[in-house]
C-alpha positions in Angstrom: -33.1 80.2 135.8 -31.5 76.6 136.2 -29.5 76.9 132.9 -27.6 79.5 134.0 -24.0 78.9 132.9 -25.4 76.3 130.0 -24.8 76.6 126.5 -28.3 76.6 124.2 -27.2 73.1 123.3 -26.5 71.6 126.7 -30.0 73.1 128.3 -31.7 71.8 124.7 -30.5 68.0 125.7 -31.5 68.9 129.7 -35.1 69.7 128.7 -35.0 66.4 126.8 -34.0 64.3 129.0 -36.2 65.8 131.7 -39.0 65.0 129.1 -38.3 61.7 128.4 -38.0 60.7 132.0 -41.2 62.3 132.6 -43.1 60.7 129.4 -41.3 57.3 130.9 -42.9 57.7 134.4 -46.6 58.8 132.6 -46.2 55.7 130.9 -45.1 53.1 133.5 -48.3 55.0 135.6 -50.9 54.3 132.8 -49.6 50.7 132.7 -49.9 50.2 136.1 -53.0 51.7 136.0 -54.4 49.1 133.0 -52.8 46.4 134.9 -55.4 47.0 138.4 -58.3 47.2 136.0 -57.4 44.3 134.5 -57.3 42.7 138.1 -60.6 44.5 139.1 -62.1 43.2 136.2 -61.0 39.4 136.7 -62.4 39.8 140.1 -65.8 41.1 139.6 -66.0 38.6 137.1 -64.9 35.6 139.5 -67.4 37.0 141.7 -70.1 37.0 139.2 -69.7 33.5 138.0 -69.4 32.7 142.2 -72.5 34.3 142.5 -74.3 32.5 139.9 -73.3 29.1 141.2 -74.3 29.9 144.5 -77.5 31.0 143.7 -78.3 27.8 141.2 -77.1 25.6 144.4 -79.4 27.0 146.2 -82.2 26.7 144.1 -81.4 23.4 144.0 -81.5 23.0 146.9 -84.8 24.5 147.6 -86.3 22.1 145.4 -85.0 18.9 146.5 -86.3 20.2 149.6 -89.2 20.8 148.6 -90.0 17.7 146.9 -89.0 15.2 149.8 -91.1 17.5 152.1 -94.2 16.8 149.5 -93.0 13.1 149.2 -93.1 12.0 153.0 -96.9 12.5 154.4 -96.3 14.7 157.6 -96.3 12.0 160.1 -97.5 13.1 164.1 -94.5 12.8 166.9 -95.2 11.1 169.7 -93.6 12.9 172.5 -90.5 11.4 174.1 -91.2 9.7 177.9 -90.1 12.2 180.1 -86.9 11.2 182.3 -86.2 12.1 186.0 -82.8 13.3 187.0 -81.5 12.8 190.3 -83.8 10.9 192.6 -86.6 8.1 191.6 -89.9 8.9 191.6 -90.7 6.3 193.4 -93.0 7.1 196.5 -91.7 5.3 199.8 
């Protein structure tokens, strides 16, 4: 055993001590744990409320689109005059 030479007294305090560094790193583990679930929290709820304002922008959006499209009467393109490159085409 690893109280061998110990008095009862001397191996009581050991255990103690032992125990209270133990019940020290538990504790410092479930805090650390609370704090990233605190942070995991925060983020989904950034994202959330990121989400949502995205998605009202592009509803928005939509619609504005949607109205100017039924505002302007869809008017026919002529089609552009068609441009030589290079030599005329001028017959000689």
């Amino acid at each position: 055993m690893a109280t061998k030479g110990l008095t009862a007294e001397q191996a009581k305090l050991r255990a103690e001590r032992n125990f209270a560094k133990t019940e020290q790193r538990r504790q410092e583990a479930e805090n650390a744990m609370e704090a990233v679930q605190a942070e995991r929290r925060a983020v989904a709820e950034k994202t959330a409320r990121l989400r949502a304002l995205r998605l009202a922008k592009e509803a928005a959006d939509a619609q504005t689109a949607a109205e100017l499209s039924a505002a302007k009467p869809a008017a026919a393109k002529k089609p552009a005059a068609r441009r030589t490159v290079g030599k005329s085409s001028v017959a000689r």
